[in-house]
C-alpha positions as CSV (number, residue, x, y, z in Angstrom):
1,X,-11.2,7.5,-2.3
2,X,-11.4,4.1,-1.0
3,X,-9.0,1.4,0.1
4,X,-9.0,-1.2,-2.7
5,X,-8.0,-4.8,-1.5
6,X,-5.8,-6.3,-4.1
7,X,-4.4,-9.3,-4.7
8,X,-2.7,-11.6,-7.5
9,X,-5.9,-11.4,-9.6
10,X,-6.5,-7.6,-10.1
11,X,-2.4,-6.3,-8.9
12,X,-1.8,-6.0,-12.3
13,X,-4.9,-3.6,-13.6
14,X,-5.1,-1.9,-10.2
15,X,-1.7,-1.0,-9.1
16,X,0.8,-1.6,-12.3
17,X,-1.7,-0.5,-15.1
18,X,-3.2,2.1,-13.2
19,X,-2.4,5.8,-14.1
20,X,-2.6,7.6,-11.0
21,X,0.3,6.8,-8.9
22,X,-0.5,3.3,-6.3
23,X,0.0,3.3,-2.5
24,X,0.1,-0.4,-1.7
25,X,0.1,-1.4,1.9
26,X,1.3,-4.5,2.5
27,X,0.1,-6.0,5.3
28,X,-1.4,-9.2,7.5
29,X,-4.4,-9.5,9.9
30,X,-2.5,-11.2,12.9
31,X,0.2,-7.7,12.8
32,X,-0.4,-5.9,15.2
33,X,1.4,-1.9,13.9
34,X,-0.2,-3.3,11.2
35,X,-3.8,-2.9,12.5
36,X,-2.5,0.9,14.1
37,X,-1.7,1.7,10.5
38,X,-4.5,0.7,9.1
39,X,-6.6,3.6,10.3
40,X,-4.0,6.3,9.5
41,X,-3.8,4.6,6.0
42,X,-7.8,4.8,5.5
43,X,-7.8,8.4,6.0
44,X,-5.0,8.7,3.9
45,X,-7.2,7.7,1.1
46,X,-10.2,9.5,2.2
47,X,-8.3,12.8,2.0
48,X,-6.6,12.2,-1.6
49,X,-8.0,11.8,-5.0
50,X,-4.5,12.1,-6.3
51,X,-3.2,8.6,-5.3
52,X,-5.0,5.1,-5.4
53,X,-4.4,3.3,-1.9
54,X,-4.4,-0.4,-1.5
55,X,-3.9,-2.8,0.1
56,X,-2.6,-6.4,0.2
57,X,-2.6,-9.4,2.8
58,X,0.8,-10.7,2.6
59,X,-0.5,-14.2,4.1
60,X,-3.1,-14.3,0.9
61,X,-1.0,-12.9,-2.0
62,X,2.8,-14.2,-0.3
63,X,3.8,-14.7,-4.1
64,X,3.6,-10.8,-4.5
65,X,5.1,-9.8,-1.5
66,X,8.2,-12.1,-2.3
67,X,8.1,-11.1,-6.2
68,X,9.0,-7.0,-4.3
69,X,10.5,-8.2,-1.7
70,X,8.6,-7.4,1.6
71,X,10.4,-9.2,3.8
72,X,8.6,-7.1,7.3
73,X,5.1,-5.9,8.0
74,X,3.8,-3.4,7.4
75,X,6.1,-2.0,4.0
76,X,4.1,0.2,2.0
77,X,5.4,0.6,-1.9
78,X,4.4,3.8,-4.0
79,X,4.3,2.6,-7.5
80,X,3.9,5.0,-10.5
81,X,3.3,4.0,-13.9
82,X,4.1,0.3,-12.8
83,X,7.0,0.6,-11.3
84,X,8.1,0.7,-7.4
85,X,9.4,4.5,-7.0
86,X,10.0,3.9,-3.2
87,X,9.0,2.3,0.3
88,X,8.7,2.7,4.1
89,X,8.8,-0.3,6.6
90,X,7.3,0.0,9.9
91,X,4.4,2.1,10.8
92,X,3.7,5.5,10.1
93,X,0.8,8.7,10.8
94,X,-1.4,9.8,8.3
95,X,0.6,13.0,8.1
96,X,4.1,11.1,7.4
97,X,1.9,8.9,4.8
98,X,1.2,12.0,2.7
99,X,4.7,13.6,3.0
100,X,5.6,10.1,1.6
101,X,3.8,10.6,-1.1
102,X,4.4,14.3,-1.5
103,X,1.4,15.7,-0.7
């Protein structure tokens, strides 16, 4: 599956509405284990159809990432069935990514 880019218009139908279980990477342009990360998180999603991934640029949507606290890039939230089940700050491989999210 593709990355989906989310932001304060569509958070709520793609990540708290959704019924698979969300991946959201929070994230900015200028952070650099960001950037690393983004790669691993890309084939993430390419190798699951089980969880959505997005992601969201924390200097576009800052609202958000204050409203769930992200108070360090990158922190990557699994949500399922609208709700924040748990998180990982810092960057991570693709492999860790998955046993994050139990696959």
């Amino acid at each position: 599956m593709a990355v989906t880019k989310v932001d304060l218009m569509n958070f709520a139908t793609e990540v708290l509405q959704s019924q698979k279980p969300v991946l959201v990477d929070f994230y900015a342009d200028w952070c650099g284990p960001c950037n690393v990360m983004a790669g691993e998180i890309e084939e993430f999603s390419e190798e699951t159809d089980k969880i959505k991934v997005c992601k969201l640029n924390v200097d576009e949507s800052a609202d958000l990432a204050m409203t769930f606290g992200v108070m360090s890039i990158p922190t990557v939230i699994l949500f399922e069935k609208g709700q924040e089940v748990k998180r990982f700050v810092g960057g991570r491989e693709k492999d860790d990514i998955a046993l994050f999210c139990g696959e």
